[in-house]
N, C-alpha and C positions, 0 to 999 in steps of 0.2 A: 294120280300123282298131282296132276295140275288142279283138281280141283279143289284137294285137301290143300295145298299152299294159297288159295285163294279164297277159299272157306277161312282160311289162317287168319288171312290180311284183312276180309271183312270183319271179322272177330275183333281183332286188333279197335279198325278204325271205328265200330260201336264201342267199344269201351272207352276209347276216347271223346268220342261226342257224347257217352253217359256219363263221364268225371265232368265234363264242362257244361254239359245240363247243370248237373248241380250243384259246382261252384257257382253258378250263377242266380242261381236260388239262394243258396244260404249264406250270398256275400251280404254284408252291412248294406251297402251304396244299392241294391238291388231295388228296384222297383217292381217284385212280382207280382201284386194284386194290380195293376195299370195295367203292365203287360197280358196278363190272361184278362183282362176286363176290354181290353183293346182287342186281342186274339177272337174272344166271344162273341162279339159287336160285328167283327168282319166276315165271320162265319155266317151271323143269322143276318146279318146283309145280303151274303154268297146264296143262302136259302130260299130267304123270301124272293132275291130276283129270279132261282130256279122255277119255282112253283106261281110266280105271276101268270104263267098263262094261264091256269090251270085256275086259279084265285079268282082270277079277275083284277087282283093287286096291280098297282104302278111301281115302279122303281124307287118310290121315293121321291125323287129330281119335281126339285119346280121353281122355273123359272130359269137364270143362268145365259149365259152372254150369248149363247150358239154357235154361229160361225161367223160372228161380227165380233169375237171376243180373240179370233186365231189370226196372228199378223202373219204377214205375207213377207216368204225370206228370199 
């Protein structure tokens, strides 16, 4: 009993997060090709720092203030 009302309510709140996926796609003002181009970029950002060890790849990062860039509260 308890699971089928909560099976219910998960149901529910996917179909709500699926209507507002895609209103937000197919609204005018959308900017979808930035956002999945921004989404893609962060991912194979996520990747390549996975597999650096493994590579021999660096993070990327070079150069940048250190800890002479972090004020003191």
């Amino acid at each position: 009993m308890t699971s089928d009302i909560i099976s219910g309510i998960v149901t529910v709140l996917t179909a709500i997060v699926g209507v507002a996926i895609i209103a937000v796609i197919v609204s005018k003002g959308a900017q979808t090709p930035q956002v999945l181009q921004a989404g893609g970029s962060a991912f194979a950002a996520a990747l390549g720092a996975a597999v650096s060890p493994v590579t021999g790849g660096g993070l990327g990062f070079t150069g940048g203030p250190g800890l002479q860039g972090i004020q003191n509260f």
